[in-house]
mmCIF file of the N, C-alpha and C atoms, coordinates in Angstrom:
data_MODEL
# 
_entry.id   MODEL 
# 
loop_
_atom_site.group_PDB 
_atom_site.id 
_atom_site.type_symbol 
_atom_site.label_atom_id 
_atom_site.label_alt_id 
_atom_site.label_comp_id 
_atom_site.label_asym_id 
_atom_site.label_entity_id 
_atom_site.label_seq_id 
_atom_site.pdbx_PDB_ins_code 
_atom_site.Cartn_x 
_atom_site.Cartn_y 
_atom_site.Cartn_z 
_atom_site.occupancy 
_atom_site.B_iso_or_equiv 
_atom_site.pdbx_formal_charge 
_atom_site.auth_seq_id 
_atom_site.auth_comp_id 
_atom_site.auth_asym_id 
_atom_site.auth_atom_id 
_atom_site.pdbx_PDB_model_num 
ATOM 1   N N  . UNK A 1 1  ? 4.422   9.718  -1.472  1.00 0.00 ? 1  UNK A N  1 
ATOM 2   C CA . UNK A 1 1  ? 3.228   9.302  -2.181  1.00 0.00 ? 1  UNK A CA 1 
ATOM 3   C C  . UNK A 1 1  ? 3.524   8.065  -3.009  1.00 0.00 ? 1  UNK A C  1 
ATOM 4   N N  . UNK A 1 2  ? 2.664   7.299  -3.378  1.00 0.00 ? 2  UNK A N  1 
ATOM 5   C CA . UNK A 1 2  ? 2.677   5.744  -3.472  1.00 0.00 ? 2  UNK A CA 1 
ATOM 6   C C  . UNK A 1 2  ? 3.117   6.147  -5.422  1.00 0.00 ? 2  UNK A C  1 
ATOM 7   N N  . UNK A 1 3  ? 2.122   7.272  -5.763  1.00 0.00 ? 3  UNK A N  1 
ATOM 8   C CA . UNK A 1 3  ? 1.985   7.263  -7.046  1.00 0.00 ? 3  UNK A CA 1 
ATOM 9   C C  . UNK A 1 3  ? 3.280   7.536  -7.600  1.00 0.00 ? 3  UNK A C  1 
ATOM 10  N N  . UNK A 1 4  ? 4.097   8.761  -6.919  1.00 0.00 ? 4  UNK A N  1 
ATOM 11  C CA . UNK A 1 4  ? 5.326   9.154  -7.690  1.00 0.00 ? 4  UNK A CA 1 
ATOM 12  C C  . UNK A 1 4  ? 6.351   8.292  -7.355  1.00 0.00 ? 4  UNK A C  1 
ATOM 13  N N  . UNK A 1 5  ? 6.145   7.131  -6.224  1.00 0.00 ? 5  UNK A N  1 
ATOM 14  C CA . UNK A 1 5  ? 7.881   6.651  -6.483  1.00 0.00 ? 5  UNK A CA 1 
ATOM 15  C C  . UNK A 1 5  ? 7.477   5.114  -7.487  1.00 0.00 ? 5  UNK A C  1 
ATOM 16  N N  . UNK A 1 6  ? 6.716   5.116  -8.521  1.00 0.00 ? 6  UNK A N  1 
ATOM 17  C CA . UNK A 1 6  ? 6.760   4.479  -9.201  1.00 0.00 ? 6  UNK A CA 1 
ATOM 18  C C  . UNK A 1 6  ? 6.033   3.029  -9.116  1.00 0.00 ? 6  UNK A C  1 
ATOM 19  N N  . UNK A 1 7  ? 5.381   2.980  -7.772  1.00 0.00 ? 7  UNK A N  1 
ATOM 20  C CA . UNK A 1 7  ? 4.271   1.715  -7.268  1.00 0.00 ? 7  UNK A CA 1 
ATOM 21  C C  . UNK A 1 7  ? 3.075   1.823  -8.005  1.00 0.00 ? 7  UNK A C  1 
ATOM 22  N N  . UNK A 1 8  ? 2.163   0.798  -8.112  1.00 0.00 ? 8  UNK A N  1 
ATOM 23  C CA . UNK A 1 8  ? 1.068   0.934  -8.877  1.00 0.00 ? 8  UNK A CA 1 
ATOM 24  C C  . UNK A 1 8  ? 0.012   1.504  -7.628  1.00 0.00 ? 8  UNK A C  1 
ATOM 25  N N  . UNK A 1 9  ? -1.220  1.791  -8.026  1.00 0.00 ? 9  UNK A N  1 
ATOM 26  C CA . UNK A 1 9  ? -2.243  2.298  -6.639  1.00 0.00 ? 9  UNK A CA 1 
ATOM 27  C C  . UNK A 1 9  ? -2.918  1.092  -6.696  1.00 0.00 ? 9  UNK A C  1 
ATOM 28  N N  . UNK A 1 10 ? -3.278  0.060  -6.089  1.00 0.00 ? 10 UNK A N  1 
ATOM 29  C CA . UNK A 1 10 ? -4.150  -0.736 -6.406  1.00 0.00 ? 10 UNK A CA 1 
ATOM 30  C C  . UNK A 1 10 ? -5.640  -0.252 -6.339  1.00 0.00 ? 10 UNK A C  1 
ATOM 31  N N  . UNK A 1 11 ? -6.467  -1.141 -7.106  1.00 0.00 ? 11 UNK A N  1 
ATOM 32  C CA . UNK A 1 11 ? -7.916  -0.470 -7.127  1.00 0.00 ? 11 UNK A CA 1 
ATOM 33  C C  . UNK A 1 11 ? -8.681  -1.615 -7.521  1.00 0.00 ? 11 UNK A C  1 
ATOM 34  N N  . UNK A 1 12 ? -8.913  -2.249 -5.968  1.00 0.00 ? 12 UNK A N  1 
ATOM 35  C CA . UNK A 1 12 ? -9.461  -3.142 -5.641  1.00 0.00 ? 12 UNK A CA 1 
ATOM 36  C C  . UNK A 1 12 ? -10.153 -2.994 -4.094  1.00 0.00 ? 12 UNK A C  1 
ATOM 37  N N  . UNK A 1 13 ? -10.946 -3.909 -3.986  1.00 0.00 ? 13 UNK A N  1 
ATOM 38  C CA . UNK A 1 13 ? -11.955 -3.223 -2.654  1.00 0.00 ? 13 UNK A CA 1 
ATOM 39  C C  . UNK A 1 13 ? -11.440 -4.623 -1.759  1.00 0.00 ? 13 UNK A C  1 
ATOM 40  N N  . UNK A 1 14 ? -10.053 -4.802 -1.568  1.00 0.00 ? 14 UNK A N  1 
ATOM 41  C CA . UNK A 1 14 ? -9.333  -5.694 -0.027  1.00 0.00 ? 14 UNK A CA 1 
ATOM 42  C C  . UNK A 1 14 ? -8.721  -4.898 0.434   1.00 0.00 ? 14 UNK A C  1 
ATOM 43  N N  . UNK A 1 15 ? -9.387  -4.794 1.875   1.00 0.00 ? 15 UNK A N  1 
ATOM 44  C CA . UNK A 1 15 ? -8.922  -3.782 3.036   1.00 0.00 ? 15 UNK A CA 1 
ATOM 45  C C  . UNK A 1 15 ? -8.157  -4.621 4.494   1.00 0.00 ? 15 UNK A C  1 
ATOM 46  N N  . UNK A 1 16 ? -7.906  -5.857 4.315   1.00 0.00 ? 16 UNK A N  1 
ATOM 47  C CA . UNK A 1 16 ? -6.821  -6.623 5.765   1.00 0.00 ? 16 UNK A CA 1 
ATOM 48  C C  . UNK A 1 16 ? -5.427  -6.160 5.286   1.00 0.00 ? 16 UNK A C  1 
ATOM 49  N N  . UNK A 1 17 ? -5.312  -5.512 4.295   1.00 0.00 ? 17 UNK A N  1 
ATOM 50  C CA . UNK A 1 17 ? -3.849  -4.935 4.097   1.00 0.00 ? 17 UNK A CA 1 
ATOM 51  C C  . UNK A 1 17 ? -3.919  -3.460 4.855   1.00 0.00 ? 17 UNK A C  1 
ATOM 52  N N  . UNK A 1 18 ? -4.685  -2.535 5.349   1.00 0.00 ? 18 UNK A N  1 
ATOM 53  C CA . UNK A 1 18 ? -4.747  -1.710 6.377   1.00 0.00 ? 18 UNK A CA 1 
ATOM 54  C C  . UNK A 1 18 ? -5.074  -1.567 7.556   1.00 0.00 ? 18 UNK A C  1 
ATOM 55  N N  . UNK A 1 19 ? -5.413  -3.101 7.700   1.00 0.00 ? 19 UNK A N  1 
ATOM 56  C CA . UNK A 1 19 ? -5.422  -3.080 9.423   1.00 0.00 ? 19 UNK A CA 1 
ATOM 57  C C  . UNK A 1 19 ? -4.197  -3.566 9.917   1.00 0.00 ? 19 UNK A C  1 
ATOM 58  N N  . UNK A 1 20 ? -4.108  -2.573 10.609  1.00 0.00 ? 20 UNK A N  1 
ATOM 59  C CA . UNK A 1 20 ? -2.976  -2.596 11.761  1.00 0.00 ? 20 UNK A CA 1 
ATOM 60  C C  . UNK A 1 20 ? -2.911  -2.255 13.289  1.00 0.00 ? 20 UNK A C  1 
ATOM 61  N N  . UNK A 1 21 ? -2.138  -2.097 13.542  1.00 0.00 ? 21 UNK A N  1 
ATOM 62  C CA . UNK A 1 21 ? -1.759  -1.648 14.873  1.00 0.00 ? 21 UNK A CA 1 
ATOM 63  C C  . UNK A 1 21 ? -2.623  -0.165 15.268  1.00 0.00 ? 21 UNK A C  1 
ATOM 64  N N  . UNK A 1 22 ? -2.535  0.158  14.349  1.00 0.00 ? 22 UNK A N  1 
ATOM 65  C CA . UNK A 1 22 ? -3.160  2.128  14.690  1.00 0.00 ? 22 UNK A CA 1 
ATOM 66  C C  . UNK A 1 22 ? -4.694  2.108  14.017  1.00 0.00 ? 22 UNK A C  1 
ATOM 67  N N  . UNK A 1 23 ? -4.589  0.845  12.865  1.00 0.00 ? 23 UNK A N  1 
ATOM 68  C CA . UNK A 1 23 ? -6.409  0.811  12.808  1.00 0.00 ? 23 UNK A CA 1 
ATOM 69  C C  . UNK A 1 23 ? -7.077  -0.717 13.017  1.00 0.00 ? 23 UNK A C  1 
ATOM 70  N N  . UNK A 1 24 ? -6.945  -0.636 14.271  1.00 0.00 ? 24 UNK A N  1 
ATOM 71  C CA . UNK A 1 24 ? -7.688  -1.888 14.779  1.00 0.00 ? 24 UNK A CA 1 
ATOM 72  C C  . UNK A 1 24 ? -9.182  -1.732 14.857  1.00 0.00 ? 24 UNK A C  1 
ATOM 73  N N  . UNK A 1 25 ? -9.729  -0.151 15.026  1.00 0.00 ? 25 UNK A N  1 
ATOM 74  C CA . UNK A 1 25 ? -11.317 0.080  14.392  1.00 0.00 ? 25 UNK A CA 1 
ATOM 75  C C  . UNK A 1 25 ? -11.814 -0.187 13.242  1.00 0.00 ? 25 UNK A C  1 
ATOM 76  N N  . UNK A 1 26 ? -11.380 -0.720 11.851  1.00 0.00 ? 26 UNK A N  1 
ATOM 77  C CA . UNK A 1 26 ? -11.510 -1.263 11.345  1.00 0.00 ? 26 UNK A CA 1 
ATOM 78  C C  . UNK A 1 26 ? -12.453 -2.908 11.239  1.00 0.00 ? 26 UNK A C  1 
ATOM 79  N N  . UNK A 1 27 ? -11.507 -3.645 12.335  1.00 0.00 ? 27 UNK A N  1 
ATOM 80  C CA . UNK A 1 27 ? -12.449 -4.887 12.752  1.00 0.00 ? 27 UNK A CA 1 
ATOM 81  C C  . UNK A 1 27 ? -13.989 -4.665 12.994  1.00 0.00 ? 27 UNK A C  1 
ATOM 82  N N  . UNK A 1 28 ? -14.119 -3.713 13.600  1.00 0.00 ? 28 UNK A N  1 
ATOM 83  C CA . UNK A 1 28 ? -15.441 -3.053 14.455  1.00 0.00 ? 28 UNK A CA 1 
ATOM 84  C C  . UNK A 1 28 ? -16.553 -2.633 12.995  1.00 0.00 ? 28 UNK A C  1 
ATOM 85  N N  . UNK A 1 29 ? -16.223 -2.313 11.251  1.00 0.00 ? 29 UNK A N  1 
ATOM 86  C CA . UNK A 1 29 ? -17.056 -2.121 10.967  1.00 0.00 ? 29 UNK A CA 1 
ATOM 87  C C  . UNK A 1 29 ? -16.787 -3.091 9.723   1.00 0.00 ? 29 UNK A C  1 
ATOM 88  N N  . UNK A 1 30 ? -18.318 -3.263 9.310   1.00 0.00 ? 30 UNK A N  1 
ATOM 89  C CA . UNK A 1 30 ? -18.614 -4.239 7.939   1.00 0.00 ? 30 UNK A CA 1 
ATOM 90  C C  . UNK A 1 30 ? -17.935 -4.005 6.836   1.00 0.00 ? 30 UNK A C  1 
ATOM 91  N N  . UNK A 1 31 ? -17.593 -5.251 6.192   1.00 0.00 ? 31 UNK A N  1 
ATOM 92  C CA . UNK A 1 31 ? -16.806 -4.874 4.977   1.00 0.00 ? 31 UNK A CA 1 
ATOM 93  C C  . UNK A 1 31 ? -17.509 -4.523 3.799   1.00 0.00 ? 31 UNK A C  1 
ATOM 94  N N  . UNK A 1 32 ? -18.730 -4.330 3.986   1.00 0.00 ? 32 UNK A N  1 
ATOM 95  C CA . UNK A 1 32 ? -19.436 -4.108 2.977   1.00 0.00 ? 32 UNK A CA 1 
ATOM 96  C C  . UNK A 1 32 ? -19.503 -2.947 2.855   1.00 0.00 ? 32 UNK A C  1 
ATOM 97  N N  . UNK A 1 33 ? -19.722 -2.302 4.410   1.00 0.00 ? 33 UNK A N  1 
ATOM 98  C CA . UNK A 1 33 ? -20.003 -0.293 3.901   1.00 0.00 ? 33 UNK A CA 1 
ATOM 99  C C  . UNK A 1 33 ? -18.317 -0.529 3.820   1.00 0.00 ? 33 UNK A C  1 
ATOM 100 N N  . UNK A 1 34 ? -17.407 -0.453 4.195   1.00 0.00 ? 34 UNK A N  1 
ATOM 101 C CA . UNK A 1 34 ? -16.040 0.123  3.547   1.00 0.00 ? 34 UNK A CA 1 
ATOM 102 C C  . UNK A 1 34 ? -15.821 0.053  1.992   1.00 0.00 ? 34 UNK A C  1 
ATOM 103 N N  . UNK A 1 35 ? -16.089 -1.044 1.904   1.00 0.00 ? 35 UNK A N  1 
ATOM 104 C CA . UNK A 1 35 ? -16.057 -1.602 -0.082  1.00 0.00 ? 35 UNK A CA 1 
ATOM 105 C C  . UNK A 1 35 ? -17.011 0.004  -0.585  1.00 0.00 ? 35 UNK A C  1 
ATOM 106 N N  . UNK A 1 36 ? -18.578 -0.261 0.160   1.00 0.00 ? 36 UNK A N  1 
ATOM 107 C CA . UNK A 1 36 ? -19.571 0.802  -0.903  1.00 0.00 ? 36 UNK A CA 1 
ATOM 108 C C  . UNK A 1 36 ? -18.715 2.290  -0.879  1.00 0.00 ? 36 UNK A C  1 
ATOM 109 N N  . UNK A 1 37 ? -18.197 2.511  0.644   1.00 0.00 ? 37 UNK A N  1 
ATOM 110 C CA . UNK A 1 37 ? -17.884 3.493  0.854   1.00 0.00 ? 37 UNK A CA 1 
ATOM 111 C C  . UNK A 1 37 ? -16.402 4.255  -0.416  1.00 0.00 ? 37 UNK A C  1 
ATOM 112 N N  . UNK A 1 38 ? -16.019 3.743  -0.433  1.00 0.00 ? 38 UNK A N  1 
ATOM 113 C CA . UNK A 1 38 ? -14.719 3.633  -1.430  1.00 0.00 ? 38 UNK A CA 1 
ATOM 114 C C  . UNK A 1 38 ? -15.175 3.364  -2.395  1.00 0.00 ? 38 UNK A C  1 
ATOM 115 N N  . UNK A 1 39 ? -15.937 2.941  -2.869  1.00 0.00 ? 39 UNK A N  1 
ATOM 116 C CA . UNK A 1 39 ? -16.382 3.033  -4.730  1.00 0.00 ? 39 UNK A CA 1 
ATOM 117 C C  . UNK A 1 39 ? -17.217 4.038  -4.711  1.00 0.00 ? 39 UNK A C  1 
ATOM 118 N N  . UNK A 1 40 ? -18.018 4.479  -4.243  1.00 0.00 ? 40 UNK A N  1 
ATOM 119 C CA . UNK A 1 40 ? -18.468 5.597  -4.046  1.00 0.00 ? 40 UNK A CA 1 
ATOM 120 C C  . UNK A 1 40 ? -17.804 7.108  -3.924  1.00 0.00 ? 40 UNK A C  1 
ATOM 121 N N  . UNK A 1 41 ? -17.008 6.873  -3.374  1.00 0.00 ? 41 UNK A N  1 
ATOM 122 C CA . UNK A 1 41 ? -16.052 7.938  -3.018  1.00 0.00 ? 41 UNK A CA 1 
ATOM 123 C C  . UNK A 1 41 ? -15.259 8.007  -4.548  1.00 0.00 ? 41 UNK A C  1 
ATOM 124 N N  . UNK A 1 42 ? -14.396 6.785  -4.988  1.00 0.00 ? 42 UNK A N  1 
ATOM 125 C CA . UNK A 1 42 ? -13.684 6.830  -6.212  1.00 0.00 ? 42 UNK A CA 1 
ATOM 126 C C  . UNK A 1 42 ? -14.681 7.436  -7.338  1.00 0.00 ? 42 UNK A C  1 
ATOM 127 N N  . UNK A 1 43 ? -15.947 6.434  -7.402  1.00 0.00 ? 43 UNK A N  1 
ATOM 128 C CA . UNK A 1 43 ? -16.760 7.421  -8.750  1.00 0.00 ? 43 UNK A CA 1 
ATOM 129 C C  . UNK A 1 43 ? -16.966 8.918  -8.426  1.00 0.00 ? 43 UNK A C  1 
ATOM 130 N N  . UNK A 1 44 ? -17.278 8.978  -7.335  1.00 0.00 ? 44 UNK A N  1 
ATOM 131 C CA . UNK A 1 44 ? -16.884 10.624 -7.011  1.00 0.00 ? 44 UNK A CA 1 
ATOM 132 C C  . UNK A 1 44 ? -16.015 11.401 -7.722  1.00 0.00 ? 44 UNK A C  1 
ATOM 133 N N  . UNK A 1 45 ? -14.921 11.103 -7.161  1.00 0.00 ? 45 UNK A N  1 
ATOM 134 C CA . UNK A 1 45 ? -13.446 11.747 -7.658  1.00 0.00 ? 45 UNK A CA 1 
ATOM 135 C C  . UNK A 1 45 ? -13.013 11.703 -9.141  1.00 0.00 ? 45 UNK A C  1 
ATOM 136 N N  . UNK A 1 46 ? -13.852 10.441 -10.222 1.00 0.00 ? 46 UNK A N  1 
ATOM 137 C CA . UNK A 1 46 ? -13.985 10.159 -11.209 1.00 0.00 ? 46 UNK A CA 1 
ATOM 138 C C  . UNK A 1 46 ? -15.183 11.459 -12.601 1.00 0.00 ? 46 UNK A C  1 
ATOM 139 N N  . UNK A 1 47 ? -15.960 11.757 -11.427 1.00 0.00 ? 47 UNK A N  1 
ATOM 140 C CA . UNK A 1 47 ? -16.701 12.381 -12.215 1.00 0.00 ? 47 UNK A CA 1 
ATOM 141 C C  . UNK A 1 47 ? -15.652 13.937 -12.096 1.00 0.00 ? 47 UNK A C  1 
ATOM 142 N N  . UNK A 1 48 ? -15.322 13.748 -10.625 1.00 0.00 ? 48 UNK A N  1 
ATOM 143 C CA . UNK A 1 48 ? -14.627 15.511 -10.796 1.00 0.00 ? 48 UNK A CA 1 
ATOM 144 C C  . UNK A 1 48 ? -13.634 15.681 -11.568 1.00 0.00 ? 48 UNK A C  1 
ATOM 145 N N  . UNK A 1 49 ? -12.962 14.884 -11.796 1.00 0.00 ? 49 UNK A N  1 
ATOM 146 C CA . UNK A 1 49 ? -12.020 14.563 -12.955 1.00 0.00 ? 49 UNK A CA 1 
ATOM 147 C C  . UNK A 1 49 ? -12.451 14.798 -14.430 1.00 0.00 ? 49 UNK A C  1 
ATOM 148 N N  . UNK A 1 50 ? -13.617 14.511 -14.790 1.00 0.00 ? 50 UNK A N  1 
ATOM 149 C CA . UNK A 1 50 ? -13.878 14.026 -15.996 1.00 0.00 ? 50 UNK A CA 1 
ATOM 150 C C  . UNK A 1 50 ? -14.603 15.596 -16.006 1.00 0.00 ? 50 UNK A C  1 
ATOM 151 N N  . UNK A 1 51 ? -14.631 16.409 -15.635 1.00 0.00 ? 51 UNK A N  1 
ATOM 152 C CA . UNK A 1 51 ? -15.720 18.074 -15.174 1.00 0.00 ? 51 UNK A CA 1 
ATOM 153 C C  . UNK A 1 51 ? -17.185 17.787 -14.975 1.00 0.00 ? 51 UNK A C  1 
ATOM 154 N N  . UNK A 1 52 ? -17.959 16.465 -14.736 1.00 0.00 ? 52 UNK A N  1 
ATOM 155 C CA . UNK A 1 52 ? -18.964 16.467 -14.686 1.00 0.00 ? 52 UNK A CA 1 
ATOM 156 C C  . UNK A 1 52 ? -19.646 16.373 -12.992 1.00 0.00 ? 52 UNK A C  1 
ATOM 157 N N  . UNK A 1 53 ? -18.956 16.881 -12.471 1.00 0.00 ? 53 UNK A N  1 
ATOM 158 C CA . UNK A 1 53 ? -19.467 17.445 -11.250 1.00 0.00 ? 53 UNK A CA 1 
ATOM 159 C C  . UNK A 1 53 ? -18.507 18.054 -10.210 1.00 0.00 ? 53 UNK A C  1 
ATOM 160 N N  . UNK A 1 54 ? -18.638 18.656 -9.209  1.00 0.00 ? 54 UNK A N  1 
ATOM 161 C CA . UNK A 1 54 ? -17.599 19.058 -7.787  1.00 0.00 ? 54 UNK A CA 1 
ATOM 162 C C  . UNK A 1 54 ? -16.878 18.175 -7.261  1.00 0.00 ? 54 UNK A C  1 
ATOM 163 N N  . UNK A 1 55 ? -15.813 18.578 -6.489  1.00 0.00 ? 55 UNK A N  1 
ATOM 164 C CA . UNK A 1 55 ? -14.670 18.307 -5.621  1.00 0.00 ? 55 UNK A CA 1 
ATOM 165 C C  . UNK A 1 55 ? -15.888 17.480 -4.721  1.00 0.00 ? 55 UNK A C  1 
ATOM 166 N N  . UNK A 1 56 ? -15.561 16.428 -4.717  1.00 0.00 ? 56 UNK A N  1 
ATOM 167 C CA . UNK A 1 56 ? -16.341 15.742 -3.486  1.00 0.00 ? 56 UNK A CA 1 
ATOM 168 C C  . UNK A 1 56 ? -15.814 16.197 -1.615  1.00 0.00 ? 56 UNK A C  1 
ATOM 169 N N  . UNK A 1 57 ? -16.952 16.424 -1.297  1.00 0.00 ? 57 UNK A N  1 
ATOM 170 C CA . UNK A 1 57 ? -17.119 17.062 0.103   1.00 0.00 ? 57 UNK A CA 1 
ATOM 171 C C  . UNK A 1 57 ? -16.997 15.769 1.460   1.00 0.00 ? 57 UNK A C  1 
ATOM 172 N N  . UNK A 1 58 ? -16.498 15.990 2.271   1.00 0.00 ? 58 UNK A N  1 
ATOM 173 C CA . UNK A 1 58 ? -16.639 14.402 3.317   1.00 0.00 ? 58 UNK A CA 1 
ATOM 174 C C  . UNK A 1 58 ? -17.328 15.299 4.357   1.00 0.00 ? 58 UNK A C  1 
ATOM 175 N N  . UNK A 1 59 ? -18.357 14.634 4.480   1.00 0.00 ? 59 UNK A N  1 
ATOM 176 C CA . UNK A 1 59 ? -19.067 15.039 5.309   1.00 0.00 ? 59 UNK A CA 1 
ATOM 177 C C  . UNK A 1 59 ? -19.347 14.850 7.105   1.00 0.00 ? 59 UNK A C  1 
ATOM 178 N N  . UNK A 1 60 ? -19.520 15.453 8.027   1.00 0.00 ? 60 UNK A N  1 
ATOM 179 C CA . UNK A 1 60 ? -19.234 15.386 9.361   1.00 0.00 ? 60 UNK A CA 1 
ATOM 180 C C  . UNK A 1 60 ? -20.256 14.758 10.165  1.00 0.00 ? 60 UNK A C  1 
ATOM 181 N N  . UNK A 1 61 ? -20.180 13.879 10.929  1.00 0.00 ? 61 UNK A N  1 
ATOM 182 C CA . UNK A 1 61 ? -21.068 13.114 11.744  1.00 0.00 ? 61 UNK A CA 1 
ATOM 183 C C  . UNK A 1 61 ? -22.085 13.680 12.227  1.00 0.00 ? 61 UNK A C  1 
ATOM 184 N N  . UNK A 1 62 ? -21.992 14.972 12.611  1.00 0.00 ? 62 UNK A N  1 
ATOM 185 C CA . UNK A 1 62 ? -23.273 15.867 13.091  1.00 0.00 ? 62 UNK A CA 1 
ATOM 186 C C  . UNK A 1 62 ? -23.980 16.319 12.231  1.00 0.00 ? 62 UNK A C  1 
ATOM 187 N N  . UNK A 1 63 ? -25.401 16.969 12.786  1.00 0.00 ? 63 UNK A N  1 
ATOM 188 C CA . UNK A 1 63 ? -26.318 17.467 12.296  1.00 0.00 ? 63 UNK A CA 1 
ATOM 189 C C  . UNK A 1 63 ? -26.141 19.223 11.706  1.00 0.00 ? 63 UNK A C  1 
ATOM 190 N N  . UNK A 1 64 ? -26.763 19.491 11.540  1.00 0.00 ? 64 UNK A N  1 
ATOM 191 C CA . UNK A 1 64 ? -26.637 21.070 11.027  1.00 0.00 ? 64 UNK A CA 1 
ATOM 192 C C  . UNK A 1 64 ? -26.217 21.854 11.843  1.00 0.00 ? 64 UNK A C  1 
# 
């Protein structure tokens, strides 16, 4: 884990530092939903932290 051997986490919304070789699907979507998608997700995890709401859920491509 990035956090315990003493690296910082960055927390910034530049994502060409994870495309690679194994995520070349990446190219294929906008950088805009990845950015919303990830601040979204972080204030998520921010509120569950803070007790003002649930464990955020990721939700599945299908219907009910």
């Amino acid at each position: 884990m990035i956090g315990t051997v003493g690296y910082e986490i960055p927390v910034d919304q530049q994502y060409s530092r994870f495309i690679n070789d194994t995520t070349t699907f990446l190219h294929e979507v906008p950088s805009q939903v990845l950015r919303n998608a990830v601040v979204k997700f972080r204030q998520a995890y921010q509120r569950f932290f803070q007790k003002l709401g649930g464990r955020p859920k990721l939700k599945k491509k299908g219907g009910r």
